[in-house]
C-alpha positions as CSV (number, residue, x, y, z in Angstrom):
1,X,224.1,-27.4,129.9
2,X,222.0,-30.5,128.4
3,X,222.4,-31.1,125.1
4,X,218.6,-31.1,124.0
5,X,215.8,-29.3,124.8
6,X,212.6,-30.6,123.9
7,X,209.0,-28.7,123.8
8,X,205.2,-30.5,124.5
9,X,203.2,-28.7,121.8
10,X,200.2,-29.0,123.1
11,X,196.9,-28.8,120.8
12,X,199.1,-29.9,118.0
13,X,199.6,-32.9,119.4
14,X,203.6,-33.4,118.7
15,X,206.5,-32.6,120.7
16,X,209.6,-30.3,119.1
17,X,213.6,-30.9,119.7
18,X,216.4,-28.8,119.2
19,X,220.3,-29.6,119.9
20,X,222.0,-26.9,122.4
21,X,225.1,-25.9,121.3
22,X,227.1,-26.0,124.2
23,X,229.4,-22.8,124.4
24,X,226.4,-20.5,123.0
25,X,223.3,-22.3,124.2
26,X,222.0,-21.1,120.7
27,X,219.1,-23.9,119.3
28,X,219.2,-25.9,116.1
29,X,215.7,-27.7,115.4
30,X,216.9,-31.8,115.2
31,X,216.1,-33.3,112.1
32,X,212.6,-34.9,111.9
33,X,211.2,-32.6,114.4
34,X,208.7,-32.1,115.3
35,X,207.6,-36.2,116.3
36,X,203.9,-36.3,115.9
37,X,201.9,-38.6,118.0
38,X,202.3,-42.1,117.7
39,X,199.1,-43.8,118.9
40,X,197.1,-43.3,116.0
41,X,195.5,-39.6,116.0
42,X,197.0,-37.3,113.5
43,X,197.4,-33.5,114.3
44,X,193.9,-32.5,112.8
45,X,191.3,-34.6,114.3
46,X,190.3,-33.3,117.2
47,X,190.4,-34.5,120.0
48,X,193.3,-36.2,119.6
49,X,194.6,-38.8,121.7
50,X,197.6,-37.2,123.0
51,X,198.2,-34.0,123.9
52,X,201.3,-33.3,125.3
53,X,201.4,-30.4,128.4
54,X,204.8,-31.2,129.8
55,X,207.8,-32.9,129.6
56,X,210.6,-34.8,131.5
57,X,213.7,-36.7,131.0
58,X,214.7,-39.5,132.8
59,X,218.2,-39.5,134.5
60,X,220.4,-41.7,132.3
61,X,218.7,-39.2,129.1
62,X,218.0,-41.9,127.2
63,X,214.2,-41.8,127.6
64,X,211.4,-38.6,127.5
65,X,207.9,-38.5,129.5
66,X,205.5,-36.4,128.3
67,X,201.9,-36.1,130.3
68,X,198.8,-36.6,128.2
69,X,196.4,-35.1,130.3
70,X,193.2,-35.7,127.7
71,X,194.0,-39.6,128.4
72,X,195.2,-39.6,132.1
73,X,198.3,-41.3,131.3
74,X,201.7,-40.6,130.1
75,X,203.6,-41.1,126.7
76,X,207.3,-43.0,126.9
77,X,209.9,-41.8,123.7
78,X,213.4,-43.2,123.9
79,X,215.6,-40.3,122.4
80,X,218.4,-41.4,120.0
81,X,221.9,-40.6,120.5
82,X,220.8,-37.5,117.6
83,X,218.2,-35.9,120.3
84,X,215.8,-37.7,117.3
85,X,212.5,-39.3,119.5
86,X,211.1,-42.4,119.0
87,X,207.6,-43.5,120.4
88,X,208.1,-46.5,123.4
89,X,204.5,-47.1,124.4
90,X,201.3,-44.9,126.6
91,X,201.3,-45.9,130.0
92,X,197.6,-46.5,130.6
93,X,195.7,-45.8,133.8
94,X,198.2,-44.1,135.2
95,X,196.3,-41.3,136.5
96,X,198.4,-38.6,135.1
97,X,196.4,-35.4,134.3
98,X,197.5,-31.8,133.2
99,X,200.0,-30.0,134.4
100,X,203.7,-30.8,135.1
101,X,205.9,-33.7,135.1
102,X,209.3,-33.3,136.9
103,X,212.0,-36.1,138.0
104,X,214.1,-36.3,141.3
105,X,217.1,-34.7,141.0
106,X,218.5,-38.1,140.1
107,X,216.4,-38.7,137.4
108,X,215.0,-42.0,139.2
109,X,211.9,-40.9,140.0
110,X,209.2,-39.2,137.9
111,X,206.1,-37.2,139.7
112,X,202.8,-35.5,138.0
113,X,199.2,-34.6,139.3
114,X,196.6,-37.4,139.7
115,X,193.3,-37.4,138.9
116,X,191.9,-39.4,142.0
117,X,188.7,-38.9,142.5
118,X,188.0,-37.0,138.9
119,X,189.4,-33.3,140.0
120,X,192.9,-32.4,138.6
121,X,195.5,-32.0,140.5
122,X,193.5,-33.8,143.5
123,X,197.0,-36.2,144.2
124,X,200.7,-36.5,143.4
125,X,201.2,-39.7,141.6
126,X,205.0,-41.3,141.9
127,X,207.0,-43.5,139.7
128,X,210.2,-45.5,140.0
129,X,212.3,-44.9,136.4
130,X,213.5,-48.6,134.9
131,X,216.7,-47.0,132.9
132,X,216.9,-50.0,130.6
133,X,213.4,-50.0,129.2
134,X,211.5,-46.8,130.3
135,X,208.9,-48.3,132.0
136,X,207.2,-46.7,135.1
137,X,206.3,-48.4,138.6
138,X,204.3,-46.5,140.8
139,X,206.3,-46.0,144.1
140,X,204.3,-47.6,147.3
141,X,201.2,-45.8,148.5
142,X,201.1,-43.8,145.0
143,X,198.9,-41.2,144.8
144,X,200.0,-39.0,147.8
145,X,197.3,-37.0,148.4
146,X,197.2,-33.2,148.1
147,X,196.0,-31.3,151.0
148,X,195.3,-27.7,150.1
149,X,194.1,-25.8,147.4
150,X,194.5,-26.2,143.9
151,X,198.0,-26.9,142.9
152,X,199.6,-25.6,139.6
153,X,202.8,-26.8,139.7
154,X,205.8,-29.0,141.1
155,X,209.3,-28.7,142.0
156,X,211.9,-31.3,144.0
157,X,214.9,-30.0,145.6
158,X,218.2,-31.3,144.8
């Protein structure tokens, strides 16, 4: 069982986090929670810069992706040994758009949707994890294209 969950409040532009007690699994909201966005939009001005649709942690849990689909490009938070978040840096031109975010079962790597070409979902954009700082790398011949239909969602095998 980890021992935070996190939530992408999207539209509100902030992300939640609560400590799982580990023989209950019952939630307890972290202090400071919820983290509002860090690059400059506050809550109410729509549209805001970031708006968070989905979340990932890397491997090691010391850092938390979140997908800003409005902006194309993911949001780094390095998460303190209290589950408490603090903002890293946006990763610009990434081509992340809305929907999930999910890691190898390793936590190494980090997938989402692409926007190639301006339709959502139209690729599967990969990224090597750099444990020490957060910082992404796209994997070698990042996008992968999709080749059917209109995906919704992701999910990597163990």
């Amino acid at each position: 069982m980890g021992k935070y969950l996190y939530t992408a409040n999207a539209f509100n532009d902030s992300i939640s986090g609560y400590a799982v007690e580990k023989t209950t699994g019952t939630l307890t909201q972290i202090a400071g929670s919820p983290w509002p966005d860090e690059g400059g939009c506050a809550p109410t001005c729509p549209p805001c810069a970031f708006n968070p649709e989905s979340l990932a942690v890397d491997g090691t849990g010391r850092f938390l992706y979140g997908v800003n689909g409005d902006m194309e490009e993911l949001a780094i938070y390095s998460i303190h040994s209290s589950g408490a978040l603090n903002f890293v840096k946006y990763t610009p031109n990434t081509s992340a758009c809305s929907g999930p975010i999910r890691t190898d079962i390793t936590g190494n790597y980090i997938y989402a949707f692409g926007c190639g070409g301006g339709g959502t979902g139209s690729a599967i954009v990969a990224f090597a994890i750099n444990h020490s700082t957060g910082d992404l790398s796209p994997l070698p011949s990042s996008p992968y294209p999709v080749i059917q239909g209109f995906p919704m969602d992701l999910a990597v095998t163990p």
